[in-house]
N, C-alpha and C positions, 0 to 999 in steps of 0.2 A: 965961349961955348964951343965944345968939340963940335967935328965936322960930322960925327953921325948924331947928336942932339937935333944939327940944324937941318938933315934928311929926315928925321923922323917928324919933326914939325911941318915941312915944305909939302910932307904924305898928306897927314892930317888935314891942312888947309885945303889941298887940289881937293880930297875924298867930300868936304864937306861944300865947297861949293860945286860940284856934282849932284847933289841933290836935289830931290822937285820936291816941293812942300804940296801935301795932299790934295788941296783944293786946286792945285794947276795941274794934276795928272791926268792923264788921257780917258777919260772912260773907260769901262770895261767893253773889250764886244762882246754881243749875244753870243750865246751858243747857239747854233742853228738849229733852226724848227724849236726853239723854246719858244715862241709866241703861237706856234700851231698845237694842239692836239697829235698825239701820237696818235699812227693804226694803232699801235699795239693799246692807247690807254680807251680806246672806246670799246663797251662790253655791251653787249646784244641781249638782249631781255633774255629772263630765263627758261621761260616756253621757246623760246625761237633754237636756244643752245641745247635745251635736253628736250629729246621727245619721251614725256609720259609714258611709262609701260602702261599696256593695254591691259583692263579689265581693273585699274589699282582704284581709280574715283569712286569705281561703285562696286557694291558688295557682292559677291557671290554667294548665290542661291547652292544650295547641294543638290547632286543632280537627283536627288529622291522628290526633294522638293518641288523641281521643277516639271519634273516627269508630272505629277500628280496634278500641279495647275494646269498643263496642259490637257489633261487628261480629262479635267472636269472641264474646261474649252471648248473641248474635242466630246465630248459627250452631249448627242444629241437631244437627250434625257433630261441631262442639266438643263442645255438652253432651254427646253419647252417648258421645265417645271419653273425657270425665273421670268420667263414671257406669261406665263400662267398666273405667277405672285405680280407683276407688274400691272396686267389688266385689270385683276379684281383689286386693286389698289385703286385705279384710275374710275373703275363701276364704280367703287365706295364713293372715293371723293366726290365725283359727280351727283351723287344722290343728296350730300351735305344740302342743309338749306340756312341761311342766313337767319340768325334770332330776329334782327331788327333792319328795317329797308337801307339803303345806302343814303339816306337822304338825312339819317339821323350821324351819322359816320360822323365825329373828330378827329381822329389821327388815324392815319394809314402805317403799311407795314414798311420798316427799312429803317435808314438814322436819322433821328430825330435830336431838336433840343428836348432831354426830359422837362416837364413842365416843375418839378418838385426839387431834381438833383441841379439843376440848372447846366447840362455838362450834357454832352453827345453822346448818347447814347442810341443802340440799336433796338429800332420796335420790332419785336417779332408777334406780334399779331395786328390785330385793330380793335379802334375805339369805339363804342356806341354812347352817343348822347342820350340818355332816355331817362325822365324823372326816377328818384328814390322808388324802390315798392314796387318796378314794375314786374311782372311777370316775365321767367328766363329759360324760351325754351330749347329742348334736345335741338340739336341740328340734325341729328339721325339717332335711330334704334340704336341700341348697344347695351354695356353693360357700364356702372359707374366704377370707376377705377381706382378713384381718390377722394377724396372729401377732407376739408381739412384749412388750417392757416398757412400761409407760407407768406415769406418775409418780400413783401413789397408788393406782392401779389393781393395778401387781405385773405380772404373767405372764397376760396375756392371750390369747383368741382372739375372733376377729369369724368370724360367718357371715352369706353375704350368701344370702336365698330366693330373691327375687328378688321382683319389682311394688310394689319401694321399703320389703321388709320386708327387716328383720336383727335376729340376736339377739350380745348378749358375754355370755363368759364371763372374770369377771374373782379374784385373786388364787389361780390356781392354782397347783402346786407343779412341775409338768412338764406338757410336750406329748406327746400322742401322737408318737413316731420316727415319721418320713416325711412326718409332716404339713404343711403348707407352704402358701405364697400359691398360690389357684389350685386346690390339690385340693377333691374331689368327693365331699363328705360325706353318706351317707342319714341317715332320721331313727334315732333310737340310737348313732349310730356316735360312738365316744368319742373324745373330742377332746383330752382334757387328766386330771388325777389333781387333787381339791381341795386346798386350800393353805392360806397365809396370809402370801402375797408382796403387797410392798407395806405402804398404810395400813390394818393388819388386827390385831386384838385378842389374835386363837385363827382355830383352822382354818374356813373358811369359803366360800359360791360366793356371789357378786355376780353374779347374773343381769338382762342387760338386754335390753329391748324395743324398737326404735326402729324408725316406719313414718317414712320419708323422711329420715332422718336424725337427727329427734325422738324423746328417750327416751317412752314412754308406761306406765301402772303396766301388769306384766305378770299381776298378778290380776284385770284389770278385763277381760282380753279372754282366755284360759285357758276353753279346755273341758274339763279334765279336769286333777286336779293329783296324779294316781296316777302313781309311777313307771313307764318305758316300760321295755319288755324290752329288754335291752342285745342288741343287731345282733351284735357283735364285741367282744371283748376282745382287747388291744393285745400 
């Protein structure tokens, strides 16, 4: 073998036992602060980094608009004519009287289990316990409003007072004959016989309260829950 075969082989050996088979080499070292959180990689919520321009959340009124609310605000006229509708709202209701005592009462006003749907439901009037047949009177003078079925309600009547007050009476069994949209009801004067038309268990009166068209509880505003002397019998 020539003298450069036998250097070229004498390389190769030194080179190969020079080498570290993987499993014996050193670890890598960390790179520093790679086990920590960078400042730079923590970001600050995005209320904290941008402050909202003013007035973007909520809408702008146009100043015609607003001029004008203020204006009816600012109008002594206004206030006196809404303090004016608010009192004789409050005369009305007060003068209501109760069809039947408290003592006949089943279910009061707010959420209830309905008795029929089985399921939570909100009462917006009250119950009166009172046999089929009985006589169902005005809670106040007024005019009747409505007469009619409505679906869960049964046989209804609406009376309108007036100064944004009305009462229902709802699953009646009959109407008073003659009664009708438009007539001229005093307080007592009977309107209907109790029932149990419609969504209704057993015989029953569903008495409602509503100032402006909102039902309200009708024990919260009630000056007296003694039965009234009947006016008329039908």
């Amino acid at each position: 073998m020539s003298r450069s075969c036998w250097l070229l082989a004498g390389c190769v050996v030194w080179g190969l036992a020079g080498v570290t088979p993987a499993s014996e080499a050193a670890p890598a070292r960390p790179l520093a602060g790679a086990g920590k959180p960078l400042a730079s990689q923590t970001v600050a919520p995005t209320h904290r980094m941008i402050k909202p321009l003013a007035g973007v959340s909520r809408p702008v009124k146009p100043p015609s608009t607003i001029a004008s609310t203020s204006a009816r605000l600012a109008s002594p006229k206004a206030r006196l004519a809404q303090s004016r509708r608010e009192a004789k709202a409050h005369e009305r209701l007060a003068r209501l009287i109760a069809p039947f005592p408290r003592s006949t009462l089943t279910s009061h006003y707010g959420i209830r289990l309905n008795p029929v749907l089985k399921a939570l439901r909100i009462h917006r009037g009250v119950d009166f316990g009172v046999p089929i047949g009985t006589p169902v009177p005005a809670a106040h003078g007024g005019v009747i409003a409505a007469i009619g079925r409505e679906r869960g309600a049964g046989l209804i009547v609406r009376i309108n007072h007036g100064d944004g007050v009305s009462t229902g009476y709802f699953h009646l069994s009959k109407v008073t004959p003659g009664l009708k949209e438009g007539s001229v009801v005093r307080t007592g004067d009977i309107v209907g016989r109790v029932g149990k038309s419609g969504y209704a268990t057993g015989p029953n009166l569903h008495y409602e309260v509503m100032v402006n068209g909102k039902q309200v509880d009708p024990l919260m505003i009630q000056t007296t829950s003694e039965p009234i002397r009947i006016a008329r019998q039908p």
